[in-house]
PyMOL CGO cylinders between C-alpha atoms (Angstrom):
from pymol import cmd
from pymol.cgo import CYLINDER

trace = [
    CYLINDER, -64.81, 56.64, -13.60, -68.04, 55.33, -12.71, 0.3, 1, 1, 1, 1, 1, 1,
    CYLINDER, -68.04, 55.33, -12.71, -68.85, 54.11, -16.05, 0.3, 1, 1, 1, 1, 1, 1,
    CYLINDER, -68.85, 54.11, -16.05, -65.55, 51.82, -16.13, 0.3, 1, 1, 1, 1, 1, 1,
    CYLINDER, -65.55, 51.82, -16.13, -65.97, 50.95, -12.40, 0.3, 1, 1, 1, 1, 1, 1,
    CYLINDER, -65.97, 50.95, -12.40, -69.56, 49.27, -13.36, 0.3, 1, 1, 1, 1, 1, 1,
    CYLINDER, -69.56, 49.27, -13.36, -68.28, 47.62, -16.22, 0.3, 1, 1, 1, 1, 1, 1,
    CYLINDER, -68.28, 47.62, -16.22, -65.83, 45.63, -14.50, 0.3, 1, 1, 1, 1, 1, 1,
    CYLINDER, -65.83, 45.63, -14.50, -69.10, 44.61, -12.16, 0.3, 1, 1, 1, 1, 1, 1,
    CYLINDER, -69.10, 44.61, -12.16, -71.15, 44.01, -14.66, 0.3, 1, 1, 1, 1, 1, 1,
    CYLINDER, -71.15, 44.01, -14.66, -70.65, 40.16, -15.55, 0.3, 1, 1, 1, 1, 1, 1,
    CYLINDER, -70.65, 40.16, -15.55, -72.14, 39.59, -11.32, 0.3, 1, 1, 1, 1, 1, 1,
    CYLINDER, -72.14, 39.59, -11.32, -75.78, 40.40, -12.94, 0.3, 1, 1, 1, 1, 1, 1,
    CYLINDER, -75.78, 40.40, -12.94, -75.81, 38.34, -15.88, 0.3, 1, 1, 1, 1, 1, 1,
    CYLINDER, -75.81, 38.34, -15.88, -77.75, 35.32, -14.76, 0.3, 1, 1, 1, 1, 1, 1,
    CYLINDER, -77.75, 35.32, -14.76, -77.24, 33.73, -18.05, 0.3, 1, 1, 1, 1, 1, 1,
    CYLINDER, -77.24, 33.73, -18.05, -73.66, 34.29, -18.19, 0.3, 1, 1, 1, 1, 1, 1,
    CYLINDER, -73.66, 34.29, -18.19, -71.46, 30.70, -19.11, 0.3, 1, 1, 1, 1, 1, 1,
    CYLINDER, -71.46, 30.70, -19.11, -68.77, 30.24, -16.90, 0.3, 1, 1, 1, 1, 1, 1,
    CYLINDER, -68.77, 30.24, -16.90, -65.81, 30.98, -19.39, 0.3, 1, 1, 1, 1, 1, 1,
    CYLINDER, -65.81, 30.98, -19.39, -67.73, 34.81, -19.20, 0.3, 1, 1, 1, 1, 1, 1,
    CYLINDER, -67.73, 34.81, -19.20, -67.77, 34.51, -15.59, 0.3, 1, 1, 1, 1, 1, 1,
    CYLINDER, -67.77, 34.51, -15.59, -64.03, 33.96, -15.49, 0.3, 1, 1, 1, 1, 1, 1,
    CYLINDER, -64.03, 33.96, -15.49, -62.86, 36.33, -17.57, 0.3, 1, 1, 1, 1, 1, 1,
    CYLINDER, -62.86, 36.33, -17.57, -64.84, 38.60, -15.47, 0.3, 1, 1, 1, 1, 1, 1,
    CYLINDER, -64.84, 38.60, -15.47, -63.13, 37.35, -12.58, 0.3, 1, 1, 1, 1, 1, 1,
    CYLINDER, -63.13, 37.35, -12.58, -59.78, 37.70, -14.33, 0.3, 1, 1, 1, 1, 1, 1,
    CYLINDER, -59.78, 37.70, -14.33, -60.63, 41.46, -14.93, 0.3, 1, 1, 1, 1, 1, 1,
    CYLINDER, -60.63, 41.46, -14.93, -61.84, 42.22, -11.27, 0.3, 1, 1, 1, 1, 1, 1,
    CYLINDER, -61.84, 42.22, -11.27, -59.07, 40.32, -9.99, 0.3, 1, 1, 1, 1, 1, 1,
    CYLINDER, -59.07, 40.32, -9.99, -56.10, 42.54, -11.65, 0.3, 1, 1, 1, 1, 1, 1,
    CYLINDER, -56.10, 42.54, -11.65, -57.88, 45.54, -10.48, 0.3, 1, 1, 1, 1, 1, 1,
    CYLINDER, -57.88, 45.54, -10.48, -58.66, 44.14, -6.89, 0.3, 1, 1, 1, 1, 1, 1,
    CYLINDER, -58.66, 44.14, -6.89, -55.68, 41.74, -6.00, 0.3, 1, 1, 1, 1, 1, 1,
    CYLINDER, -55.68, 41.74, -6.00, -56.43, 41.46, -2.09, 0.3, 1, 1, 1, 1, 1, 1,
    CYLINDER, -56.43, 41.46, -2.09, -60.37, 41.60, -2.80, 0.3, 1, 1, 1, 1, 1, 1,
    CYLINDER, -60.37, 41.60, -2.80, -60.75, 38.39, -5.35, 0.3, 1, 1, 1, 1, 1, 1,
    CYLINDER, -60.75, 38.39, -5.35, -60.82, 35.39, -4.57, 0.3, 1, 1, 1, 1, 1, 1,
    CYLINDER, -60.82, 35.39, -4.57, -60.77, 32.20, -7.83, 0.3, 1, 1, 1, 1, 1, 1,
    CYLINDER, -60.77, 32.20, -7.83, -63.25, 30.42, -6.05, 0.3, 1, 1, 1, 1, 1, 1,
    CYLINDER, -63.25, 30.42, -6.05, -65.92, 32.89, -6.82, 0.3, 1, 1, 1, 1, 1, 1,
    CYLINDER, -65.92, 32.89, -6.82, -66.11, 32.21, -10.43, 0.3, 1, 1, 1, 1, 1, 1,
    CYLINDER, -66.11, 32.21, -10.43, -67.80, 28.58, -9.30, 0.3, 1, 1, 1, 1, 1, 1,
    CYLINDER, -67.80, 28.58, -9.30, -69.55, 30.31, -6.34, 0.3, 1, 1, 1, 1, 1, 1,
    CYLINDER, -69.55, 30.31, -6.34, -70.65, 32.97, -8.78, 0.3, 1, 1, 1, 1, 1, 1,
    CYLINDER, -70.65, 32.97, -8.78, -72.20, 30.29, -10.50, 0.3, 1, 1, 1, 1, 1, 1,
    CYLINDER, -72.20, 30.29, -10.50, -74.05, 28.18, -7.86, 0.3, 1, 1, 1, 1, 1, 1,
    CYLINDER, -74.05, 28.18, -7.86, -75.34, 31.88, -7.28, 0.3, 1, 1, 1, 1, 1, 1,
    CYLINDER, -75.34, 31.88, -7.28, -77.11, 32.29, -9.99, 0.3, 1, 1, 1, 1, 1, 1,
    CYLINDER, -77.11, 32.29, -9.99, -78.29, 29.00, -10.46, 0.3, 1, 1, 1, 1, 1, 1,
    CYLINDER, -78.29, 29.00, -10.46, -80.05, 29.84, -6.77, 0.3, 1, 1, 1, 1, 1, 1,
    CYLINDER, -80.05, 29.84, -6.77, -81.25, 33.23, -8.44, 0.3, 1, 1, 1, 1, 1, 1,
    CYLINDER, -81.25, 33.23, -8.44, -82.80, 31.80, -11.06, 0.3, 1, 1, 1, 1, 1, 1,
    CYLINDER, -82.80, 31.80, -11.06, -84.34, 28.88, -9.42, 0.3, 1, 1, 1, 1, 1, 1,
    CYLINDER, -84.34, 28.88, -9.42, -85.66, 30.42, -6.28, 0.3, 1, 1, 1, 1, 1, 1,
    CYLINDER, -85.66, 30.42, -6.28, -87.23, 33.92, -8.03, 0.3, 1, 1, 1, 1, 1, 1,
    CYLINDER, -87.23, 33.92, -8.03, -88.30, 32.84, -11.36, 0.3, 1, 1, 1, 1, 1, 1,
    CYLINDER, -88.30, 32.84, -11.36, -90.83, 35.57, -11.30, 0.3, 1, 1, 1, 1, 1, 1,
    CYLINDER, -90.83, 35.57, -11.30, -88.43, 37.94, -11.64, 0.3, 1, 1, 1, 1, 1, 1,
    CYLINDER, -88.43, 37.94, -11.64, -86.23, 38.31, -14.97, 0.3, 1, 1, 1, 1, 1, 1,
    CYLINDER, -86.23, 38.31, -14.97, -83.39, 40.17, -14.12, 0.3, 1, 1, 1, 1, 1, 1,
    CYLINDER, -83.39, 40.17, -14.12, -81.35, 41.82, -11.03, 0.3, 1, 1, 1, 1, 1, 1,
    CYLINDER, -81.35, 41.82, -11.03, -79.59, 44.70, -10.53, 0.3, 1, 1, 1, 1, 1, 1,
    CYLINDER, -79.59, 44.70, -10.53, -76.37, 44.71, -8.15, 0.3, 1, 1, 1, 1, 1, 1,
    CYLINDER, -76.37, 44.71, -8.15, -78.33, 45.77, -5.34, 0.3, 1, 1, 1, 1, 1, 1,
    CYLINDER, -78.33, 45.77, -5.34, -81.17, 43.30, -5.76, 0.3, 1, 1, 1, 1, 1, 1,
    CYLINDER, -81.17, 43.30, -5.76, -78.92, 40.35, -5.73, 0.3, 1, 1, 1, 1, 1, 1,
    CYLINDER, -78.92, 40.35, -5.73, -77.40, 41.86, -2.38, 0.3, 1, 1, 1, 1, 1, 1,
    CYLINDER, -77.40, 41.86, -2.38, -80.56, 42.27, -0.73, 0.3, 1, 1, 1, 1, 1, 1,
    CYLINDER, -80.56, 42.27, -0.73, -81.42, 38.56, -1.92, 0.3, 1, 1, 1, 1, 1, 1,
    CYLINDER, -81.42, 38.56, -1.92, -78.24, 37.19, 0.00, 0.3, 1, 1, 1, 1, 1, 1,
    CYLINDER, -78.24, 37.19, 0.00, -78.71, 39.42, 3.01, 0.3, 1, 1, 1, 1, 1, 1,
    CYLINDER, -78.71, 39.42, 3.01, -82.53, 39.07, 3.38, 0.3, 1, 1, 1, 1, 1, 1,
    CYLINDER, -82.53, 39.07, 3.38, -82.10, 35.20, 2.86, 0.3, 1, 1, 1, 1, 1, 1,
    CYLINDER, -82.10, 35.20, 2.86, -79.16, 34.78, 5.25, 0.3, 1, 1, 1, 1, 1, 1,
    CYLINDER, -79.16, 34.78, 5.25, -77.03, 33.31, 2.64, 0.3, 1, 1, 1, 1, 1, 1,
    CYLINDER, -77.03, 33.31, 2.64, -73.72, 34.75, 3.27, 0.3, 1, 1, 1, 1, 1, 1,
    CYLINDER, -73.72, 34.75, 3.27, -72.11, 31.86, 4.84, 0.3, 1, 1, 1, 1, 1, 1,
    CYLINDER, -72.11, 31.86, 4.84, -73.32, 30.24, 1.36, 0.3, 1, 1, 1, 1, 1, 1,
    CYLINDER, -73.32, 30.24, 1.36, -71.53, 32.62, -0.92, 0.3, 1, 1, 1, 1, 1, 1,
    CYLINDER, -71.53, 32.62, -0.92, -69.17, 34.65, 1.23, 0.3, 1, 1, 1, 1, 1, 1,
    CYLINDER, -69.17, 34.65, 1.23, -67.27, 36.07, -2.31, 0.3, 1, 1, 1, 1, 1, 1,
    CYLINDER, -67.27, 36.07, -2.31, -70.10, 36.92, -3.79, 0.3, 1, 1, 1, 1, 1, 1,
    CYLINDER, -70.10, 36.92, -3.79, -71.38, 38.85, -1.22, 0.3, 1, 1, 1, 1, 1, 1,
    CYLINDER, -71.38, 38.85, -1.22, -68.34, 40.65, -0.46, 0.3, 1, 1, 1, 1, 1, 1,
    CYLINDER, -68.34, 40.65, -0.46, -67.60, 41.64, -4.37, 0.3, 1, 1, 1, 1, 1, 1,
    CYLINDER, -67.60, 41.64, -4.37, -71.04, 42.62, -4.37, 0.3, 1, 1, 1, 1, 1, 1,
    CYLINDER, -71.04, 42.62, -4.37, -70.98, 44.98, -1.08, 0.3, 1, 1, 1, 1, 1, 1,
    CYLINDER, -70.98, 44.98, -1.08, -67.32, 46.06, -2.55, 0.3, 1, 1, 1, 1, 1, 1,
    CYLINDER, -67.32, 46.06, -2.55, -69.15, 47.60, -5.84, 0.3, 1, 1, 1, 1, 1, 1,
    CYLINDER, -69.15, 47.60, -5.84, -71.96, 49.13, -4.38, 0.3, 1, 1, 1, 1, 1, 1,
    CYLINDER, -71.96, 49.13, -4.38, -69.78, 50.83, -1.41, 0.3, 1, 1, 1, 1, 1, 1,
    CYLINDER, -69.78, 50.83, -1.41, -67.42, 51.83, -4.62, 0.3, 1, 1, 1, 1, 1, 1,
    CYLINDER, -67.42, 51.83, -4.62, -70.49, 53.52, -6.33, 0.3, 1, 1, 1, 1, 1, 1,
    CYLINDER, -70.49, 53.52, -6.33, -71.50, 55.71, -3.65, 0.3, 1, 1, 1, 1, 1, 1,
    CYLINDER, -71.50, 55.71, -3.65, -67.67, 56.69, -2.59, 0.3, 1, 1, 1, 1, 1, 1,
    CYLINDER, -67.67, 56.69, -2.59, -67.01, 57.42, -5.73, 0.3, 1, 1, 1, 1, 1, 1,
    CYLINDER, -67.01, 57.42, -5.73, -69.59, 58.60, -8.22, 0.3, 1, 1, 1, 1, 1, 1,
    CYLINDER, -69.59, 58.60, -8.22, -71.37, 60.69, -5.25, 0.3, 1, 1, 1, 1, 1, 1,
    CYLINDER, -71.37, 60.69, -5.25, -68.12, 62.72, -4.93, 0.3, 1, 1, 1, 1, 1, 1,
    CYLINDER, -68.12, 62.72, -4.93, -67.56, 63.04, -9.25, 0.3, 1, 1, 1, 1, 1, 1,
    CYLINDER, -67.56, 63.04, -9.25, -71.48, 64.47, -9.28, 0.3, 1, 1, 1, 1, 1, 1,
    CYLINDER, -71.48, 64.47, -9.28, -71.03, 66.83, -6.41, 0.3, 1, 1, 1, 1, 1, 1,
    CYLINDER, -71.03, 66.83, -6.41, -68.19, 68.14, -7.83, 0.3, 1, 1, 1, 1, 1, 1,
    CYLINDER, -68.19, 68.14, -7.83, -69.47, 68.60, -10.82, 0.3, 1, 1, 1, 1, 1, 1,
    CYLINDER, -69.47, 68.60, -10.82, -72.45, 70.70, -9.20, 0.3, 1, 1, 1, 1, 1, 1,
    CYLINDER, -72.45, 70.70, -9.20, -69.82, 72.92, -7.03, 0.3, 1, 1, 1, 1, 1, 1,
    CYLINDER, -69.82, 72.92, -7.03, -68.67, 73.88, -9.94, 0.3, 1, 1, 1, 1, 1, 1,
    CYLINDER, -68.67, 73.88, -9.94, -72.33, 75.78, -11.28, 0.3, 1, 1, 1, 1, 1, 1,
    CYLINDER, -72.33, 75.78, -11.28, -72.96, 76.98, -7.73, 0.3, 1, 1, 1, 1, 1, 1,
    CYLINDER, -72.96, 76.98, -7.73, -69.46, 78.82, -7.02, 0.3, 1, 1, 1, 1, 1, 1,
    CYLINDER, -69.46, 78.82, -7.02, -69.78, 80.36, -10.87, 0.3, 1, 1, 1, 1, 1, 1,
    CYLINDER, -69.78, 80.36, -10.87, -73.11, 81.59, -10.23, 0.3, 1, 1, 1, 1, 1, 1,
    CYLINDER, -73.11, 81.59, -10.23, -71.71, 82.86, -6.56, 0.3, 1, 1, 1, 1, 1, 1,
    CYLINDER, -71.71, 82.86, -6.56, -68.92, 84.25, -7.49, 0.3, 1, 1, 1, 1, 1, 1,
    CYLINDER, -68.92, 84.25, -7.49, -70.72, 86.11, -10.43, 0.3, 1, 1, 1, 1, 1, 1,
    CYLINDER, -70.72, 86.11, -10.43, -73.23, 87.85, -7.83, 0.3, 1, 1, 1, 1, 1, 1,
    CYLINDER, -73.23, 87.85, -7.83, -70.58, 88.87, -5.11, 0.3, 1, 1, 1, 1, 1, 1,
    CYLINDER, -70.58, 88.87, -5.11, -69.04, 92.31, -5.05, 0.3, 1, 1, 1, 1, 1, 1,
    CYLINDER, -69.04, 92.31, -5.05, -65.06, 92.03, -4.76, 0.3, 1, 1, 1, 1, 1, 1,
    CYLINDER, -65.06, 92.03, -4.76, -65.43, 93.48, -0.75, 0.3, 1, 1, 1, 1, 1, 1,
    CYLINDER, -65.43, 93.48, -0.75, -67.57, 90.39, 0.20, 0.3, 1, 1, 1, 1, 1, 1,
    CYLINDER, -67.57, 90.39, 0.20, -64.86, 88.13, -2.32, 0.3, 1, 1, 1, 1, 1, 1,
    CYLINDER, -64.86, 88.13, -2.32, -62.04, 89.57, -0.45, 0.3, 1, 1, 1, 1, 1, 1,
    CYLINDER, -62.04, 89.57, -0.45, -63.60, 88.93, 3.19, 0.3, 1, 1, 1, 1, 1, 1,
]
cmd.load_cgo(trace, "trace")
């Protein structure tokens, strides 16, 4: 789940991405997010990078989280309210949901090993 949940993100990173790229990503997010996407943030998306690349050219590339920071620490919302909201959407999606699939996944080992150590009078109280 998290795997195909970052792959629909994925295009918001790629700085060097053209802007038929950009819009198909936008097509993709937008079937899974009707209420969410909005078309103007393919051309948004794009001024956004362009302000990436121009105003940190010392660093190569961003991560989701990076390129948040950059429009909360900068005050830029008001600039590129889509982005930022597509961006806060997949990183709030990240930690509901692949926080939940790994602990989970751990519950499993710890109740085996539990259950493996109790006697049946402490399983049955």
């Amino acid at each position: 789940m998290c795997k195909r949940v970052a792959d629909h993100f994925s295009f918001l990173i790629d700085l060097e991405a053209s802007k038929e790229q950009v819009l198909l990503g936008v097509k993709r997010l937008e079937q899974e997010y009707p209420e969410d996407v909005d078309r103007s943030l393919v051309d948004e998306l794009m001024a956004f990078h362009l302000y990436v690349k121009q105003s940190h050219v010392e660093k190569g590339s961003f991560n989701h989280q990076q390129l948040y920071q950059i429009i909360k620490h900068e005050k830029i919302q008001a600039v590129f309210p889509n982005v930022e909201t597509i961006l806060r959407l997949f990183l709030y999606l990240m930690v509901t949901n692949c926080s939940s699939e790994r602990s989970f996944s751990k519950l499993k080992r710890i109740k085996s090993v539990l259950r493996s150590t109790m006697s049946q009078e402490q399983l049955s109280d």
